[in-house]
C-alpha positions in Angstrom: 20.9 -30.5 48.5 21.5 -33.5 50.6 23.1 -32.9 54.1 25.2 -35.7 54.5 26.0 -35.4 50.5 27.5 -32.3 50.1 29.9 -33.0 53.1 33.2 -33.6 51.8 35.1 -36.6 53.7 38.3 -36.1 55.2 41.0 -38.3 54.1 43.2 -39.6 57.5 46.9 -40.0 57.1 47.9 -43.5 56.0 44.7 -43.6 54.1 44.8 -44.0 49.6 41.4 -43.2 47.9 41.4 -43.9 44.4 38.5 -43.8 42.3 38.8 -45.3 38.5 36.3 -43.5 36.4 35.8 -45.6 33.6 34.2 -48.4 36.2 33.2 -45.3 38.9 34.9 -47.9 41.5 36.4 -46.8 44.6 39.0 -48.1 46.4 39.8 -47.0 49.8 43.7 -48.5 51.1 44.7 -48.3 55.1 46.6 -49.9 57.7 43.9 -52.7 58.1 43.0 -53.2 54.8 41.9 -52.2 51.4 37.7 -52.0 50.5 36.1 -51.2 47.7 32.5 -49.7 46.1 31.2 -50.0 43.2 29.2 -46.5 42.5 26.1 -45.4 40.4 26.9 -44.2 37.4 25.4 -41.0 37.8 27.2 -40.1 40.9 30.5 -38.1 40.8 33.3 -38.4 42.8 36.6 -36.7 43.0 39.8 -37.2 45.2 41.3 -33.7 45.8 43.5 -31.9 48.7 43.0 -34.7 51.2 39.1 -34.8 50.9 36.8 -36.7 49.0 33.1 -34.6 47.3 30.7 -36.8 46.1 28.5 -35.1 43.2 25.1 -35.2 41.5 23.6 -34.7 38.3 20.2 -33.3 39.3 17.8 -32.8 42.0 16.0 -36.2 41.0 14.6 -37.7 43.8 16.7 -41.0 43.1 19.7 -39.0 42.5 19.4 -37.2 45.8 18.8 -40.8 47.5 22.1 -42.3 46.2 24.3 -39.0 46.3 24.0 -39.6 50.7 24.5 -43.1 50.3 27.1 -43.2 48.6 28.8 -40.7 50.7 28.0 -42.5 53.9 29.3 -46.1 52.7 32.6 -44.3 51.2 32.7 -42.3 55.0 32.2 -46.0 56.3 35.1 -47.4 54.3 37.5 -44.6 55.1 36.8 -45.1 59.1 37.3 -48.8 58.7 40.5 -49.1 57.2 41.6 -46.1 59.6 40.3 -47.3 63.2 37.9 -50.7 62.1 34.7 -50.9 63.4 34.0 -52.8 67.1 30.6 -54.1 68.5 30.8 -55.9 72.0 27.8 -58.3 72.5 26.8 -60.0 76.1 25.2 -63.0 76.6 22.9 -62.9 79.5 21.2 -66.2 80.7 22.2 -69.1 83.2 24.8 -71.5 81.1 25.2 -69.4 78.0 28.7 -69.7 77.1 31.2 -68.2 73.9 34.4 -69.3 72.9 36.5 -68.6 70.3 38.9 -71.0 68.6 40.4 -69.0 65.1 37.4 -67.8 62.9 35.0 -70.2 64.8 32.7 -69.0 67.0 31.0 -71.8 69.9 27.6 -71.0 71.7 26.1 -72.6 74.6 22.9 -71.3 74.3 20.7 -73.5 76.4 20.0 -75.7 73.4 20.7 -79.3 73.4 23.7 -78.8 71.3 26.3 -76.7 70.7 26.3 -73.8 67.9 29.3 -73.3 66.1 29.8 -70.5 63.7 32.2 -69.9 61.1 33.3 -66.4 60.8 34.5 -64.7 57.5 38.6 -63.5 57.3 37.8 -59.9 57.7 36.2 -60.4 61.2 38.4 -61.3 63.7 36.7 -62.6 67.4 37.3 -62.3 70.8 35.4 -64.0 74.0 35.8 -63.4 77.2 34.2 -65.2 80.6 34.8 -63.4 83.8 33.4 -64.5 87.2 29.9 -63.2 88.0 29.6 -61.4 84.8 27.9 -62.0 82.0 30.2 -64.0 79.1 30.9 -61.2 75.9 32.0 -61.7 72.3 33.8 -58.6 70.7 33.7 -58.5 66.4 36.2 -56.2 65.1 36.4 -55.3 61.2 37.1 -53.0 58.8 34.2 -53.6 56.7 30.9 -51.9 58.6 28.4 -54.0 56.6 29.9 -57.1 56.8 30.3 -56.8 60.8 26.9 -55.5 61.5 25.5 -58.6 59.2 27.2 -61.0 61.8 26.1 -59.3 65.0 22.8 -59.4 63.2 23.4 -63.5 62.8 24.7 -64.1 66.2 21.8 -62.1 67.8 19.3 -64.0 65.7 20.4 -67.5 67.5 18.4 -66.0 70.9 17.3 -63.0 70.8 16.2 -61.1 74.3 13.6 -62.2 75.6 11.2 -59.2 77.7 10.6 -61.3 80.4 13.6 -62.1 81.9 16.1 -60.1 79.5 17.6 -63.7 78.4 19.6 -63.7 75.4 22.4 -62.1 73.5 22.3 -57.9 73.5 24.7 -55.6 72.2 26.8 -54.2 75.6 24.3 -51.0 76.7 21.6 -51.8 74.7 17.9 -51.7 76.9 15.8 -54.2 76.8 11.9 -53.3 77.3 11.2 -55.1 80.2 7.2 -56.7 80.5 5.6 -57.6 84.1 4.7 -61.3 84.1 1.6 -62.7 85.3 2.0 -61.3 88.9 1.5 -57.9 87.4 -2.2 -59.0 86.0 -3.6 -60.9 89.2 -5.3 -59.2 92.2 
């Protein structure tokens, strides 16, 4: 059996979970939303005494691969509409720049132009600026996918370089740092 499978979810108060077994679609309602997920047909699941058990038919290896993905994205939907999701990213160079005006986001990324980026609804945005510190865009959203797909685009613009470290990183990640050419000469 799979692990993460045969883990039954726990359903938070405030949280629906419906599941319509005719179109095996599940619907997952909360204080910041409503999501849904379409699910194999061969995979089970059942709503019962605040928890949520996804099933399989047999121990094929494709059924075993979708019975713990299909628990992990309904897991991922039932956090989101409970808490939402939050990724903090910092911008580290001289003269980058964020700013956030509605559902578009503006870089200064040491191009000569501006980037502007229009967000989707379900992500809302957040920059900030302090003095001596690096400027940092915070994504919040329900939807796990969705917000790791635009960290994923945002980071793509200039990614860190291992030189300097230049670039936009997620707050704590570590950058592998190389010696330059200093380190080669003697």
């Amino acid at each position: 059996m799979s692990r993460i499978g045969k883990a039954p979810i726990a359903i938070p108060a405030g949280v629906t979970v419906t599941v319509d077994p005719r179109t095996n679609v599940v619907t997952v309602k909360g204080k910041y939303g409503e999501l849904t997920q379409t699910v194999a047909p061969d995979i089970t699941v059942t709503v019962d005494n605040g928890f949520v058990h996804v099933t399989r038919p047999s121990d094929d290896r494709e059924h075993r691969a979708q019975h713990g993905l299909y628990r992990a994205l309904i897991h991922n939907m039932v956090e989101g509409v409970h808490k939402r999701y939050r990724k903090e990213m910092e911008l580290v160079g001289v003269g980058y720049r964020a700013t956030a005006t509605g559902q578009v986001l503006e870089l200064a990324l040491g191009y000569s132009h501006a980037i502007y980026i229009k967000l989707p609804q379900e992500v809302s945005v957040e920059a900030k600026s302090e003095r001596n510190k690096n400027p940092l865009i915070i994504l919040e959203s329900q939807d796990k996918q969705l917000l790791g797909q635009v960290c994923a685009k945002i980071r793509s613009l200039r990614k860190p370089e291992p030189y300097k470290g230049k670039g936009i990183k997620f707050v704590g990640e570590i950058i592998r740092r190389k010696s330059g050419k200093k380190a080669g000469a003697k």
